[in-house]
VOGU-3710 file (C-alpha; in Angstrom, 3 decimals, decimal comma):
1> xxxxxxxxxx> -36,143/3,662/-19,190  -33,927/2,756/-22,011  -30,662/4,426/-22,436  -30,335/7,402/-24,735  -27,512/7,919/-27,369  -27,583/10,977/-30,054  -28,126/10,249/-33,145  -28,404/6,441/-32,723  -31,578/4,183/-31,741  -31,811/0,184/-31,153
11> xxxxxxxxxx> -33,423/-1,929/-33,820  -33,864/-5,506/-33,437  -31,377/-5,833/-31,027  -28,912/-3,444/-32,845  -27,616/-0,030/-32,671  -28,342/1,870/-35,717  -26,928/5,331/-36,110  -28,562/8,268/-38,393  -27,339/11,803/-38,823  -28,515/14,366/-41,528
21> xxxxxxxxxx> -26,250/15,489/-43,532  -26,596/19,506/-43,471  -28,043/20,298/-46,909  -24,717/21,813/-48,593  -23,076/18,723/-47,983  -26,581/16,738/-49,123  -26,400/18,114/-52,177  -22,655/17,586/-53,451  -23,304/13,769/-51,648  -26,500/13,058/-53,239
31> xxxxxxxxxx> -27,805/11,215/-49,881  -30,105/12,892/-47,172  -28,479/11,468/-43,876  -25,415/9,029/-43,222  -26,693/6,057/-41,847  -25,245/2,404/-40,547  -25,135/-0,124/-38,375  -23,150/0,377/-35,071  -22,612/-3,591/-35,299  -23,746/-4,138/-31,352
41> xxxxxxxxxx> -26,538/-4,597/-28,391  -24,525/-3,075/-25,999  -25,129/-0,210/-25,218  -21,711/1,101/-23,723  -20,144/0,019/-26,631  -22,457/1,338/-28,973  -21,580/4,898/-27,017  -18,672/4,374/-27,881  -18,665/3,998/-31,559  -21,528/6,401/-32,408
51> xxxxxxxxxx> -18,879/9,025/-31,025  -16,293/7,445/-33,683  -18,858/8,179/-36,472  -19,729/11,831/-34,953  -16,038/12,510/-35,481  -15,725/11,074/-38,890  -18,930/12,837/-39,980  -17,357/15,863/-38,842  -14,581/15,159/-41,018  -16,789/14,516/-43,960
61> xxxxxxxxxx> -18,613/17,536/-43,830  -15,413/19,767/-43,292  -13,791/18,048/-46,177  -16,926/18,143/-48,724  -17,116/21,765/-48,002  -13,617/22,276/-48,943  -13,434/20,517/-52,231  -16,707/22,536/-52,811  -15,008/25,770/-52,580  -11,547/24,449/-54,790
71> xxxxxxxxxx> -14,189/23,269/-57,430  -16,005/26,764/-57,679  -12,665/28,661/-58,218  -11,713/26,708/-60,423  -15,439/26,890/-62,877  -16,137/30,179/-63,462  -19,649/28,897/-65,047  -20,487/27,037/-61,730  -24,074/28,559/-61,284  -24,768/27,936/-65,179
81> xxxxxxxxxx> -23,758/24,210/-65,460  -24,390/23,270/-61,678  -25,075/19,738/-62,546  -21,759/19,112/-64,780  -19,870/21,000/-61,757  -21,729/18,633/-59,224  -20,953/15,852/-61,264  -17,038/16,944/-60,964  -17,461/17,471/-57,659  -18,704/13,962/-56,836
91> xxxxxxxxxx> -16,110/12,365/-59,319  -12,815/14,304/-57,419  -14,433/13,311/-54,180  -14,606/9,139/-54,817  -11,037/9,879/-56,214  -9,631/11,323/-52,772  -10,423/8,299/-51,028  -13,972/9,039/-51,432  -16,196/11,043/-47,799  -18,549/8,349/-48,357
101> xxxxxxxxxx> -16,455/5,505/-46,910  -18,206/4,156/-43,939  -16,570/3,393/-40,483  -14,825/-0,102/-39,571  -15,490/-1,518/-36,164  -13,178/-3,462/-35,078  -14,259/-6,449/-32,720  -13,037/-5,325/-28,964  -10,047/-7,418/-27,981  -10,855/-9,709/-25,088
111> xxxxxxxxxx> -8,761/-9,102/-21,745  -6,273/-12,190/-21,776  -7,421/-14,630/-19,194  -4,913/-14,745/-16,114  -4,983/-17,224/-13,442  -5,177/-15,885/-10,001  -2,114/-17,641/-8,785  0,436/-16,840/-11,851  -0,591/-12,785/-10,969  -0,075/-13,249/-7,271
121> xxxxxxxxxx> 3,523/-15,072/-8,131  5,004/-12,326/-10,086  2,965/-9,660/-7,347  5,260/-11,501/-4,650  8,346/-11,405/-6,328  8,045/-7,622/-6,882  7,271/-7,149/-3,401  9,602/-9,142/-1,955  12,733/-6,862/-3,288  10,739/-3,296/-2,438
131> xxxxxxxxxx> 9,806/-4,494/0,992  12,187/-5,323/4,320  12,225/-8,898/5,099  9,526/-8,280/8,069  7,165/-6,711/5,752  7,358/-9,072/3,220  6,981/-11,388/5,948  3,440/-9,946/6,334  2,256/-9,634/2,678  3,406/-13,306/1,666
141> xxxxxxxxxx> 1,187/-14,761/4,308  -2,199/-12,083/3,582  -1,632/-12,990/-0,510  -0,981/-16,643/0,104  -4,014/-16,793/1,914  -5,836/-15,616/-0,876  -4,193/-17,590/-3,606  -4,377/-20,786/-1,758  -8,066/-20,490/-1,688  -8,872/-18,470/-5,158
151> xxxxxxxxxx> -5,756/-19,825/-7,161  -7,132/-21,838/-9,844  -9,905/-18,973/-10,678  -8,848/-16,560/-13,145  -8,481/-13,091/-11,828  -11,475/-11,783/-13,866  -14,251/-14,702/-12,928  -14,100/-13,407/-9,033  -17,002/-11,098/-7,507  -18,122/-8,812/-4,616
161> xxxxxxxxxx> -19,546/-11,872/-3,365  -16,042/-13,506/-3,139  -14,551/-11,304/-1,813  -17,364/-11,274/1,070  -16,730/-15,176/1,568  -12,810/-14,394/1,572  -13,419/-12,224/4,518  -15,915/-14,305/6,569  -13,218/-17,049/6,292  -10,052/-14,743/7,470
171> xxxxxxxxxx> -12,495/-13,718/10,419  -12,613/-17,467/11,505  -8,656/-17,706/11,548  -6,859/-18,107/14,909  -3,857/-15,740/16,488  -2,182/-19,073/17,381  -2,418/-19,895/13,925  2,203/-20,745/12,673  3,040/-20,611/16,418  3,685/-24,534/16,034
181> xxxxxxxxxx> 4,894/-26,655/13,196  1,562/-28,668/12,413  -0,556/-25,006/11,415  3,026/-23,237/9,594  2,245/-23,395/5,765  -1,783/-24,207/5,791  -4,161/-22,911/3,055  -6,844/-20,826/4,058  -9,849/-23,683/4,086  -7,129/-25,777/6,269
191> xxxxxxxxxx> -6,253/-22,654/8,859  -10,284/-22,592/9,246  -10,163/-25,822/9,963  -7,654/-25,941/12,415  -8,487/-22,393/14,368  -12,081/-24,483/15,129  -10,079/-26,378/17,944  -9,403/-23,357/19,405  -11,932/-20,127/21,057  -9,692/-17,473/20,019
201> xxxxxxxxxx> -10,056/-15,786/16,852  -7,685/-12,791/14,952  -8,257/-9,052/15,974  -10,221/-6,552/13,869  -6,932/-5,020/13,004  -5,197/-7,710/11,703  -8,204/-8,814/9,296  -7,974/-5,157/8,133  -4,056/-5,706/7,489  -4,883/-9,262/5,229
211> xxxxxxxxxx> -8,030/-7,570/3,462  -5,592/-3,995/2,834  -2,556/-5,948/1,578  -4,915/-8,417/-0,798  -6,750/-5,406/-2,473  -3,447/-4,044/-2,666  -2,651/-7,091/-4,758  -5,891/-6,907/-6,456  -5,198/-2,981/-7,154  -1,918/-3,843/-9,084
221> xxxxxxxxxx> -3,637/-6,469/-11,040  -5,557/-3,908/-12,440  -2,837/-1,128/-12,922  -1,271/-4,281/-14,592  -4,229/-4,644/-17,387  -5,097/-7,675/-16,037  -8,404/-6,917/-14,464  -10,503/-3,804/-15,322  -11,630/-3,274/-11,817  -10,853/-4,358/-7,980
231> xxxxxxxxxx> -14,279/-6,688/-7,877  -13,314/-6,146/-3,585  -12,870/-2,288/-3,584  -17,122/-1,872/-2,956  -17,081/-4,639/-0,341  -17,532/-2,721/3,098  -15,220/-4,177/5,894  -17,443/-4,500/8,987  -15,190/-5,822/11,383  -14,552/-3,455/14,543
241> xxxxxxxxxx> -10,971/-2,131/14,947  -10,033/-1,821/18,696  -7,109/0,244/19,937  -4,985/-1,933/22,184  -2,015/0,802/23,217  1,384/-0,735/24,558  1,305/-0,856/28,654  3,628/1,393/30,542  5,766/-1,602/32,838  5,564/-0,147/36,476
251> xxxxxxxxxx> 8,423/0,227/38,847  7,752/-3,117/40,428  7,450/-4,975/36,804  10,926/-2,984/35,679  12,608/-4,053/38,852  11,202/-8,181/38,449  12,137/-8,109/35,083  15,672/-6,709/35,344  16,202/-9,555/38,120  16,072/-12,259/35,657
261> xxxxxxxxxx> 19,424/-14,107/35,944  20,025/-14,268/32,076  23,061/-11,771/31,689  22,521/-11,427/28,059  18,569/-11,005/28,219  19,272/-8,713/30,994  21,329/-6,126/29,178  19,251/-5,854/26,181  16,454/-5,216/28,324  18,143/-2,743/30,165
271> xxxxxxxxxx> 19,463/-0,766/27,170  15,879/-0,342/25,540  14,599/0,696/28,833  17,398/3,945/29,184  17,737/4,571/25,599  13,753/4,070/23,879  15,766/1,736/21,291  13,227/-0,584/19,460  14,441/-4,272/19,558  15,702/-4,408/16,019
281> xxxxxxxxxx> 17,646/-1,197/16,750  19,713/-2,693/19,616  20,264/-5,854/17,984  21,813/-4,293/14,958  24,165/-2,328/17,305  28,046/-2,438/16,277  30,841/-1,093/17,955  31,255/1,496/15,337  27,449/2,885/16,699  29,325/3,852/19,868
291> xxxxxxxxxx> 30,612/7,450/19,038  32,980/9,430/22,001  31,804/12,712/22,236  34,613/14,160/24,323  33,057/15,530/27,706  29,541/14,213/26,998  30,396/11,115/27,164  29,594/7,970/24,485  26,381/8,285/22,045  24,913/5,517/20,242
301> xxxxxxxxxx> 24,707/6,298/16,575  21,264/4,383/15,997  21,507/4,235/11,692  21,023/1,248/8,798  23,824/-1,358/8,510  24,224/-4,773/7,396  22,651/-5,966/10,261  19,493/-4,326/10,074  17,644/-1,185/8,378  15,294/1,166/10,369
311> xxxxxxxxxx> 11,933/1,504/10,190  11,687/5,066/8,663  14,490/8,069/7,960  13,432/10,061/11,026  14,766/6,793/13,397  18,341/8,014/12,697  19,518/9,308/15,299  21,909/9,743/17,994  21,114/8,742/21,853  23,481/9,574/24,696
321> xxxxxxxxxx> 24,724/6,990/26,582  23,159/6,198/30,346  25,451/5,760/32,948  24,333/2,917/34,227  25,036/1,190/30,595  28,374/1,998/30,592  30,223/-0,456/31,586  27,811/-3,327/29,975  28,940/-1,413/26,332  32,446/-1,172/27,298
331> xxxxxxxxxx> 32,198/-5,005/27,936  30,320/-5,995/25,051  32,204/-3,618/22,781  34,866/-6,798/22,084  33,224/-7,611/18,837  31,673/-6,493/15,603  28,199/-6,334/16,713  27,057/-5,366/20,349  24,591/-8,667/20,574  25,719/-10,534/18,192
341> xxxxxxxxxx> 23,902/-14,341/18,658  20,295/-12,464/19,207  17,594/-11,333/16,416  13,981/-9,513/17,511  12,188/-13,176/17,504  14,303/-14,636/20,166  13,438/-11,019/21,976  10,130/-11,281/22,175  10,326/-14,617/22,660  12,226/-14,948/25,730
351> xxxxxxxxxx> 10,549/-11,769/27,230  7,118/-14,015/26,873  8,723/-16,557/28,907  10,000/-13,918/31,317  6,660/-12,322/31,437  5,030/-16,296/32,254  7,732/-16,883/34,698  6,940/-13,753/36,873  3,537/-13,678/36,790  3,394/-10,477/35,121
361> xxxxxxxxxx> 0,866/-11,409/32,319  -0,998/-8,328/31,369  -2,348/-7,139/28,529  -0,478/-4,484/26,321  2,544/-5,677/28,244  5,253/-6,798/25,321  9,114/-5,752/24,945  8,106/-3,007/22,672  6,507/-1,367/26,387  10,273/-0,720/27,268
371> xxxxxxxxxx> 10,236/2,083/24,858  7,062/3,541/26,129  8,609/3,319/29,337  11,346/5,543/28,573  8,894/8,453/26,808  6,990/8,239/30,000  10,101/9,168/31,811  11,222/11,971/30,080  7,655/13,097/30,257  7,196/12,891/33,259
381> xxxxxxxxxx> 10,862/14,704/34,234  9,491/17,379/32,341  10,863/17,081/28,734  8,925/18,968/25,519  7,439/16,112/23,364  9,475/17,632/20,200  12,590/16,648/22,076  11,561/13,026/23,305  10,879/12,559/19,832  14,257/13,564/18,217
391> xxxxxxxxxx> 15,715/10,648/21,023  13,174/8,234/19,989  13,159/8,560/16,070  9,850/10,138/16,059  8,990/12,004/12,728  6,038/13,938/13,547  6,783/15,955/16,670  5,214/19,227/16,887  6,201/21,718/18,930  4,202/23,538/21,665
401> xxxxxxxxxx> 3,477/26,316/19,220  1,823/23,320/16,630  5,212/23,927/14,125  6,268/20,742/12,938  9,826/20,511/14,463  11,453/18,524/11,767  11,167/21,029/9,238  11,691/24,081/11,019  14,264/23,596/13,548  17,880/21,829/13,257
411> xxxxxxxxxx> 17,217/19,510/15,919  18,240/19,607/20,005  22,104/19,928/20,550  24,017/16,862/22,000  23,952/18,784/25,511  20,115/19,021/25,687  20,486/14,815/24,904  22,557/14,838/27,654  20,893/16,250/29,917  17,603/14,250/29,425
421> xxxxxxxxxx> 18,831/10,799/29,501  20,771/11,571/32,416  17,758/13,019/34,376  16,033/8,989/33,642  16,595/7,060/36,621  15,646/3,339/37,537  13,288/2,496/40,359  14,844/2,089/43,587  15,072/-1,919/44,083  16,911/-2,861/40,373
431> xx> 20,372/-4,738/41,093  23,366/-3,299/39,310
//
């Protein structure tokens, strides 16, 4: 069926619009209908201008009306010399820029041709000053990805089908893929390549983080005018996300791990376990962050410094103290920072190793599981989930009643702290 648009049919190719005039205006105008070509075969443009040429028919008719009436007051012997008063009527109209002046069309402007790699340039450096170094981290490698392979195209030339072939390739790609100098800085075609040598292939969830953060990209191209539309956004993403939770350690892992005999490994590992710290948190400790609170002992301030920023406003916060950390603060307190030669890579890093070297290779089971250790403490001693999450820089508690805490309520008091990290204790077996 071939489209419909009022007062306008295709001829030969070409739009032609025709609209009677209504017979007041006919007369003074001396022509039945306005009529012209629409100057296109397309028929979403033609749409367009046909509705340019409804308005300035409107216009016409409004304005021949008036100078109708303005001529009649002024000839009293209108209806006896109709034709010299038409004739008048004409002549004033063609004067004031005459109602029979036709429309202009304009050719559209093309969209400026951008290369794929230019916009993902200037999309990077924008990112990299809104996002923390760790983030940006993330979103360099997805977009580089996807300029390495689709860099020389210009950002209007790609397709759905693209952006299928973009994610049958990511889908290939191995998790072992930077963990050694000879894959660090591949393009995508060369990161296929080399994941082939190897069984193991990316999670669902991490192809859904690369294929989020480029149509992210892809989205600001065209809030930028530099596409009309994200060719990816009706591309359905197939692969299936899995949910792989952090493991709880057990009291036999806790008690193997604290026996490692590196001191400085050791203490970090101990202060996430009996304060829920994440490991950018404890490395970014000063000796300012330990705050006396008179008979309740020392808190740790956790809040942004030079050393780090936290992960979102709720994770400021302040934890009490464990006893059994006492004395490992006091002696580390010499300093500006609490751990000062260690960053979160050489964290996870060395509790890999310690995780090889004891045997204890399970899944879930990563440094982040010392956290989810200490919530499963204070659970299990009893503690509401609103107030595990004030300790732990959760945003989102709700209380037993289902009232969001953080809006309603001023927080715990530093005694209720207290009182809950002091009721944590380590299995039996752990060497002070």
């Amino acid at each position: 069926m071939s489209a419909q648009i009022k007062y306008a049919y295709l001829k030969q190719h070409t739009w032609i619009y025709r609209r009677n005039w209504p017979k007041d205006v006919a007369l003074v105008l001396g022509a039945q209908a306005l009529k012209q070509s629409l100057k296109t075969h397309d028929t979403s443009l033609a749409r367009v201008r046909a509705a340019e040429v409804n308005a300035s028919f409107e216009v016409k008719v409004s304005q021949v009306r008036a100078q109708a009436t303005e001529t009649a007051q002024t000839l009293p012997d209108w209806a006896g010399d109709a034709e010299h008063a038409l004739g008048r009527l004409r002549a004033s109209l063609e004067t004031s820029e005459g109602v029979l002046e036709r429309a202009a069309f304009t050719r559209p402007l093309r969209r400026p041709k951008v290369l794929v790699s230019t916009s993902g340039r200037s999309y990077l450096g924008l990112r990299s000053n809104e996002l923390r170094p760790g983030g940006f981290k993330s979103v360099r490698y997805s977009v580089g990805l996807f300029l390495s392979h689709y860099g020389e195209r210009s950002l209007c030339s790609l397709t759905r089908d693209d952006g299928r072939a973009f994610l049958s390739l990511v889908a290939q790609l191995s998790p072992l893929l930077g963990r050694s100098e000879s894959s660090q800085g591949l393009s995508l075609e060369q990161s296929v390549r080399w994941s082939s040598y190897s069984p193991r292939r990316i999670t669902g969830r991490t192809q859904k983080r690369i294929w989020d953060q480029v149509n992210h990209f892809l989205n600001w191209a065209v809030y930028q005018g530099q596409l009309a539309q994200n060719p990816f956004s009706t591309v359905a993403f197939e692969a299936k996300i899995r949910k792989r939770p952090y493991a709880v350690p057990t009291d036999e892992e806790v008690v193997r791990f604290l026996g490692t005999q590196d001191r400085g490994f050791r203490a970090v590992l101990l202060l996430c376990l009996l304060s829920g710290l994440r490991a950018g948190e404890a490395v970014g400790l000063l000796r300012d962050d330990l705050v006396s609170k008179g008979n309740l002992g020392t808190f740790l301030h956790v809040r942004p410094n030079h050393l780090r920023l936290l992960k979102t406003d709720a994770a400021e916060r302040l934890v009490p103290v464990h006893p059994a950390l006492q004395s490992m603060l006091v002696e580390r307190a010499g300093g500006d920072a609490i751990f000062p030669d260690m960053t979160v890579n050489w964290i996870t890093k060395r509790f890999s190793d310690l995780r090889q070297q004891t045997g204890l290779e399970r899944p879930g089971l990563v440094f982040h599981s010392t956290r989810k250790w200490f919530i499963t403490q204070c659970e299990r001693t009893g503690v509401p989930e609103h107030f595990t999450a004030s300790l732990v820089g959760h945003k989102s508690a709700r209380s037993e009643n289902g009232i969001t805490y953080g809006i309603y309520s001023a927080g715990i008091s530093d005694e209720q702290r207290r009182s809950i990290v002091d009721q944590i204790r380590l299995p039996p077996g752990v060497v002070s």
